[in-house]
C-alpha positions in Angstrom: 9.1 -18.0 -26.8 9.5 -17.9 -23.1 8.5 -14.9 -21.4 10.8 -13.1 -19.1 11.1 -10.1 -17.1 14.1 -8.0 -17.7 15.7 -8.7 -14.7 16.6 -12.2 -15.9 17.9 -11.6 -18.8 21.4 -12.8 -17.7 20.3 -16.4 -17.5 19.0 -16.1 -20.5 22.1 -14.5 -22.7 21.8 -16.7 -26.8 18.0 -18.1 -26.0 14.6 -16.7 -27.5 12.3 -14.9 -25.3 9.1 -12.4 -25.2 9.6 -9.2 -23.2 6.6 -7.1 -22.6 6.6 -3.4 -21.6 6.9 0.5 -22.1 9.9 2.5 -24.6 11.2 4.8 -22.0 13.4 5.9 -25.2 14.2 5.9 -28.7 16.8 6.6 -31.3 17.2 5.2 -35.0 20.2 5.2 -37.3 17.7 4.7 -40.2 17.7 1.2 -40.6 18.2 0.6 -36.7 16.2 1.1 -33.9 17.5 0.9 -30.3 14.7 1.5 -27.6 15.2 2.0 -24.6 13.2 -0.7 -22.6 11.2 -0.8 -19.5 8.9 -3.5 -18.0 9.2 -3.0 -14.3 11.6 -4.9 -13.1 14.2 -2.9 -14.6 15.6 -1.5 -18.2 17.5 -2.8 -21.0 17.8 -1.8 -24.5 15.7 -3.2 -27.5 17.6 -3.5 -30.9 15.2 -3.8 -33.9 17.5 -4.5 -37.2 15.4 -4.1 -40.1 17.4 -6.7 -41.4 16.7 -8.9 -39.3 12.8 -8.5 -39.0 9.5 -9.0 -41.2 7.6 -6.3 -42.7 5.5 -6.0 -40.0 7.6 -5.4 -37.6 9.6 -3.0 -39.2 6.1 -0.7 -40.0 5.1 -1.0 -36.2 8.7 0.2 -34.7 8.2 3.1 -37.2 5.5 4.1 -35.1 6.6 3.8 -31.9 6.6 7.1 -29.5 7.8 7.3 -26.2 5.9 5.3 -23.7 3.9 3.2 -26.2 3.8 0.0 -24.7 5.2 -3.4 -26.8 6.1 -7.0 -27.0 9.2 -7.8 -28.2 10.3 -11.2 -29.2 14.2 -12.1 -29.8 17.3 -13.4 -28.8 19.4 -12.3 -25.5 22.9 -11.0 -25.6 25.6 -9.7 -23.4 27.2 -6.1 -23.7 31.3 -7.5 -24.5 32.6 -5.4 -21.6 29.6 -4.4 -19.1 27.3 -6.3 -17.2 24.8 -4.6 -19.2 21.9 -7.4 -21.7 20.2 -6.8 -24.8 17.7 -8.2 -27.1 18.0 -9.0 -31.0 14.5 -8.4 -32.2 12.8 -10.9 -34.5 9.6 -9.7 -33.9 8.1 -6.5 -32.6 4.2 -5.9 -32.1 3.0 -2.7 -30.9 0.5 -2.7 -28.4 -0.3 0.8 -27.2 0.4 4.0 -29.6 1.5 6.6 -27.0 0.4 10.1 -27.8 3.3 12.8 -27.1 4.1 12.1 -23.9 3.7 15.7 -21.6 7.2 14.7 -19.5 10.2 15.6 -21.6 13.8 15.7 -20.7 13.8 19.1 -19.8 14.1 20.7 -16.4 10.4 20.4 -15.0 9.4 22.3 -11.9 7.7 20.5 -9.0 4.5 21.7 -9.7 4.0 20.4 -12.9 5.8 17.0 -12.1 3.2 16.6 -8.8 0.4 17.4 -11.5 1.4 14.6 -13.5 2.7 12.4 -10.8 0.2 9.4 -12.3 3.0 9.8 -15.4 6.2 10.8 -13.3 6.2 7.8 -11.7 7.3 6.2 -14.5 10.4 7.7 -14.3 14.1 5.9 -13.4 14.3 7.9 -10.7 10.7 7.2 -9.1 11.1 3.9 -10.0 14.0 2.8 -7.9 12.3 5.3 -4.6 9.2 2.9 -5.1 11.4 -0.6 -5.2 13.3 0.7 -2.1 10.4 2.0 -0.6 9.5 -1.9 -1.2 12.5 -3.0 0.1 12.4 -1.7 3.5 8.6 -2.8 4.0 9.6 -6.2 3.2 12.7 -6.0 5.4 10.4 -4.5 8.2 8.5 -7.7 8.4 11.1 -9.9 8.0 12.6 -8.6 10.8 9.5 -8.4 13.3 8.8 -11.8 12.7 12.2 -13.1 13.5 12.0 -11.3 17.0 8.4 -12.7 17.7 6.2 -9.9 16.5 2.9 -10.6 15.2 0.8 -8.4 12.7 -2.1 -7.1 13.9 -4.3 -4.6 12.6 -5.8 -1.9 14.0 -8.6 0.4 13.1 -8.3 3.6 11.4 -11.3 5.3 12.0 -11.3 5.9 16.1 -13.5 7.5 18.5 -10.5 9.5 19.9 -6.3 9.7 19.5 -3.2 9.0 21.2 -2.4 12.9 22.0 -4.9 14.9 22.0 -7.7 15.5 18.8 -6.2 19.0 17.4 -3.9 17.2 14.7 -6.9 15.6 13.3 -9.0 14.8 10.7 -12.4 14.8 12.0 -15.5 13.1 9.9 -19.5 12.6 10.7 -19.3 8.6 11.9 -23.3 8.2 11.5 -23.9 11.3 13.3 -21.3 11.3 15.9 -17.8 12.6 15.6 -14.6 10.2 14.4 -11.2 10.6 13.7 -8.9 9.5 11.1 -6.2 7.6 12.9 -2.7 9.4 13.9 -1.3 5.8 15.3 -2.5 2.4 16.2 -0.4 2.6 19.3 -3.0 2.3 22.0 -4.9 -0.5 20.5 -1.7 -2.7 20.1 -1.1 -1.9 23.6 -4.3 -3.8 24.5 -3.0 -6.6 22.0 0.1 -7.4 23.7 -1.8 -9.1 26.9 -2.7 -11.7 23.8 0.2 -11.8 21.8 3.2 -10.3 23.6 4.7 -8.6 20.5 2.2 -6.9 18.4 3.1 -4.5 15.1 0.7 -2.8 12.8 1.9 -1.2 9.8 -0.9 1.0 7.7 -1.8 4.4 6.7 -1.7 7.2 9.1 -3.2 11.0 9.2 -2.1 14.1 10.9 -3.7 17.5 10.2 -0.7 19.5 11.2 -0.9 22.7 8.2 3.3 22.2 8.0 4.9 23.0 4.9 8.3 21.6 5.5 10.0 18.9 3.5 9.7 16.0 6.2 5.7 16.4 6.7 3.0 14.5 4.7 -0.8 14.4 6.1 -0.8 10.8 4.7 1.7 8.6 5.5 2.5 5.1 6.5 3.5 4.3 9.9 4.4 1.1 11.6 3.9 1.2 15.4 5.7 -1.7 17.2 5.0 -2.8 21.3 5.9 -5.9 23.3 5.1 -7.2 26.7 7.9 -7.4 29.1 10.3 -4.9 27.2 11.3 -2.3 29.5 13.7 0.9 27.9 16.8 -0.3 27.0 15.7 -3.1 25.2 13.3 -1.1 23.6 16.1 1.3 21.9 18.0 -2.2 21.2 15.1 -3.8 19.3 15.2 -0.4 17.4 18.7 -0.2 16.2 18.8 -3.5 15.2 15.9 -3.1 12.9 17.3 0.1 11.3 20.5 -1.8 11.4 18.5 -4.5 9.1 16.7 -2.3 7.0 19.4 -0.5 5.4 22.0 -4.2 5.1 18.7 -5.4 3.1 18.4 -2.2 1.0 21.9 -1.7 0.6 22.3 -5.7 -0.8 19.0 -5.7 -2.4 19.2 -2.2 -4.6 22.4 -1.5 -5.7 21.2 -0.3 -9.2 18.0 1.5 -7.7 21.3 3.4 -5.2 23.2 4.2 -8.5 19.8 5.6 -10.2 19.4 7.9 -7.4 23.4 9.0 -7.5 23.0 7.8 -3.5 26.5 8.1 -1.6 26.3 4.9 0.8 29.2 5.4 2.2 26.8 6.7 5.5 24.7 4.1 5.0 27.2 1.5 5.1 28.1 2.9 8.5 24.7 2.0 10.1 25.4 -1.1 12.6 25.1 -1.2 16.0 25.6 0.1 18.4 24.2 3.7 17.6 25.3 6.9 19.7 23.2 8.0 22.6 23.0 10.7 24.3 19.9 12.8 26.7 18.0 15.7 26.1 19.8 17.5 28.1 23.0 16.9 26.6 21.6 17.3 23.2 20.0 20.8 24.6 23.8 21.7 25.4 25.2 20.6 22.0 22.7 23.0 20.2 23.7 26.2 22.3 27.6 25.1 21.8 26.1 25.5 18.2 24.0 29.0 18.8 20.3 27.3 19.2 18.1 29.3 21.3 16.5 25.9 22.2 15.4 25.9 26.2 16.2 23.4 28.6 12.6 22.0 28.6 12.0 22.7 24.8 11.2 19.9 22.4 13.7 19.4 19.8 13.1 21.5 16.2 13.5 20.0 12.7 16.5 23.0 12.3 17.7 21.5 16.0 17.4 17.8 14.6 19.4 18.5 11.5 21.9 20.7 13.3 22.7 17.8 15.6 22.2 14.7 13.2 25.5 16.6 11.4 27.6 16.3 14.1 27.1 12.1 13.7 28.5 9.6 11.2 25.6 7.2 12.0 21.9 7.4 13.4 21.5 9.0 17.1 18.9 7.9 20.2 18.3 11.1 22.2 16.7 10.1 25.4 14.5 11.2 28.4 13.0 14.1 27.1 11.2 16.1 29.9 7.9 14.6 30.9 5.8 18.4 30.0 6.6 18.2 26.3 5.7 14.5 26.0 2.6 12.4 25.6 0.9 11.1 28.7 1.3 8.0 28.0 5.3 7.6 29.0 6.5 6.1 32.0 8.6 8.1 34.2 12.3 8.1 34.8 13.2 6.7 38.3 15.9 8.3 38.5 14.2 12.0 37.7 10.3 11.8 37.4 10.6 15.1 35.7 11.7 13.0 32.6 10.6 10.3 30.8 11.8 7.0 29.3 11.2 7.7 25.8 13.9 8.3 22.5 13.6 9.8 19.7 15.5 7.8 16.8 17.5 10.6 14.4 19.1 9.8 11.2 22.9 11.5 10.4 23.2 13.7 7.4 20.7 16.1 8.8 17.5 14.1 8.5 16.2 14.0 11.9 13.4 12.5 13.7 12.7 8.7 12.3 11.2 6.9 15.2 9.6 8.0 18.1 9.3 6.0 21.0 9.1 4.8 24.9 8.8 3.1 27.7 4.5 3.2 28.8 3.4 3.4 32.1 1.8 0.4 33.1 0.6 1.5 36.9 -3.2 2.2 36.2 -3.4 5.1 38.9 -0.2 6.9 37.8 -1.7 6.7 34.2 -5.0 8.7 35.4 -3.0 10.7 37.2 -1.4 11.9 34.1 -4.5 11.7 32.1 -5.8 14.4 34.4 -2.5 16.3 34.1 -3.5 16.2 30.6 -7.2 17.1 30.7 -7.9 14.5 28.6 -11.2 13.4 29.3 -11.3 10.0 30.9 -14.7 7.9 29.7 -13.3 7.8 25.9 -10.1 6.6 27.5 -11.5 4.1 29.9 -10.9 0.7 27.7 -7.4 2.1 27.5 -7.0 2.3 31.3 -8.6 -1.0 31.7 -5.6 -3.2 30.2 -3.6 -1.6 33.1 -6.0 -3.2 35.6 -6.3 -7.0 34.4 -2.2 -8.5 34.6 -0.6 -5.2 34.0 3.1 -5.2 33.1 5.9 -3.3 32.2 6.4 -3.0 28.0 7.7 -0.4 25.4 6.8 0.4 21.7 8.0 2.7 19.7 6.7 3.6 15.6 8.8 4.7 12.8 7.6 7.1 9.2 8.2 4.6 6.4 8.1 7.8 4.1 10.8 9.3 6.6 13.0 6.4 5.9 12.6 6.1 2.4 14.1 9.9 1.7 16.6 9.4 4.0 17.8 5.8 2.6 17.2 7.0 -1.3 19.1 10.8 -0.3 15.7 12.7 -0.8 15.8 16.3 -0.7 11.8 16.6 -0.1 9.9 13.4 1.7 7.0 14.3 -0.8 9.5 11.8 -3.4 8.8 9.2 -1.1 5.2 7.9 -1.4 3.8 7.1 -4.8 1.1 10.1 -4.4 2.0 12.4 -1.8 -1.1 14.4 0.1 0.5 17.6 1.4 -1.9 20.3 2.9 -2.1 22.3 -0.5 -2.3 18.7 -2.5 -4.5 16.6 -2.6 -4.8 15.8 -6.6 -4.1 13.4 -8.7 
């Protein structure tokens, strides 16, 4: 018999074939079995009719427990009134006894379920984060490649960071001091005089001891910059790819949506053009709404989820004052006390998912604020050098793929997000 995955079991509705995978579930009626099915791609129920079987494969459905794995071999057929398939077992062979399996249907605290999180994964729920999760990765790339971006991949152990070392992780690099990369930003910038649209998209580390559901000290990142891109096309790039992301996720995971009891009734709103507005109209929002927040503050995660609320689809909020930002930001014409960066926010209160900006691309104004910065300069110097060999004007900007994924799937708590999270009491299993 044929093997197939459950996921195409509707082309297969009156043939024979093998399906090979885990009981999720199980009930009997005595002389029937129906188990709940898993395999991966999806679930659908196993019937096992002792009539209808040998000996053998009556003894070994008698055995099953939840989450022994099995190979089941029958015939395909359709639920009379839902688009729901089953399979009439000829013959069942049990492959893996499972011993009492610690996850039961009762309430579990998180605790527990992030101490077995190499068996909660297995879970509906988990399992249709993780295919959305995969969803948006693939529609990442298919996006950057239609536009002309090229992967490139940049290092994760560096001699310095983008902003400063006191997010993170330091380790011994044969007797010299490293860091764990908190972005690849600065090395695609020396990539686009090669390739004029660069992306990397990779494992990131910030040592930031914060405890609030939107902050992992592992996550994965995707850091985006181009040649020739000045602001405006910078937040358009942007907006189309979020714009992509969620069509894709939205056509592609329909059942994973329903798993995870997702409204995507928001979701179904995101299409360009976003709303935009500055910091300092964002700053006078906030107050309208009591926020304490000053006029040359950085926006909170409280401030970010007060003002995402007030939206029915994601928000740019732009030209942030130049003191709170990284040095790295080109400065606004206009008001050189600001710069030409946005911060992406998703509505429904979920803030900050992309960060980005316009770089300064004049090598003496970039010292300059390297100095402002008391950064030290020799580390820096390779950085400096790509402003000084056919500098020009270009943006980037870099999004949280976990940050996406909670707000997409409806996540309370981004720790959902990534198969094992690492949070700053966690780093187990």
């Amino acid at each position: 018999m044929e093997q197939v995955f459950t996921s195409q079991l509707k082309d297969y509705i009156g043939k024979e074939v093998t399906l090979k995978g885990w009981v999720a579930n199980l009930r009997s009626s005595g002389k029937i079995y129906f188990l709940e099915f898993r395999d991966g791609a999806g679930f659908t129920q196993v019937v096992v009719n002792q009539k209808e079987v040998e000996e053998s494969s009556w003894q070994a459905v008698q055995q099953v427990t939840i989450e022994s794995s099995i190979i089941a071999e029958g015939v395909v057929s359709k639920h009379p009134k839902k688009e729901e398939y089953e399979l009439q077992t000829k013959i069942l062979t049990l492959v893996g006894k499972a011993e009492e399996y610690p996850i039961g249907k009762k309430e579990h605290g998180p605790d527990f379920l992030l101490d077995n999180r190499h068996l909660w994964l297995r879970s509906p729920k988990q399992w249709a984060i993780q295919r959305v999760r995969n969803t948006i990765i693939n529609a990442t790339y298919e996006f950057l490649n239609s536009q002309g971006f090229i992967k490139f991949d940049s290092p994760i152990l560096t001699p310095t960071s983008c902003e400063g070392t006191t997010t993170l992780f330091e380790i011994d690099y044969f007797g010299e001091p490293a860091y764990l990369t908190q972005s690849g930003q600065l090395y695609l910038e020396a990539a686009i005089a090669s390739l004029g649209r660069v992306f990397d998209f990779g494992p990131v580390f910030r040592a930031e001891k914060s405890k609030t559901r939107r902050h992992l000290t592992e996550f994965w990142m995707m850091d985006a910059e181009a040649a020739f891109v000045e602001h405006e096309e910078n937040l358009k790039i942007q907006e189309e790819l979020i714009s992509f992301i969620v069509a894709r996720t939205l056509e592609i995971n329909k059942k994973e949506l329903e798993i995870l009891e997702r409204d995507t009734k928001p979701l179904e709103n995101v299409k360009p053009p976003f709303y935009r507005i500055t910091h300092a109209e964002a700053v006078k929002k906030l107050r309208e709404q009591g926020s304490d927040i000053g006029e040359m503050d950085d926006l909170g995660a409280d401030d970010e989820t007060v003002l995402t609320q007030m939206y029915d689809k994601p928000i740019f909020v732009e030209k942030y004052p130049a003191a709170v930002k990284a040095f790295y930001m080109k400065r606004d014409p206009s008001d050189p006390t600001r710069v030409l960066n946005a911060d992406l926010l998703a509505h429904e209160g979920y803030g900050e998912i992309i960060g980005g900006s316009q770089r300064e691309d004049n090598y003496n104004e970039l010292l300059a604020r390297m100095k402002e910065h008391k950064l030290p300069i020799e580390p820096f110097q390779w950085y400096l050098d790509t402003r000084k060999f056919g500098s020009v004007p270009h943006s980037g900007f870099g999004y949280g793929l976990e940050r996406i994924v909670a707000w997409i799937c409806g996540l309370k708590h981004i720790r959902e997000s990534i198969p094992f999270p690492r949070l700053i009491n966690r780093l187990r299993p």
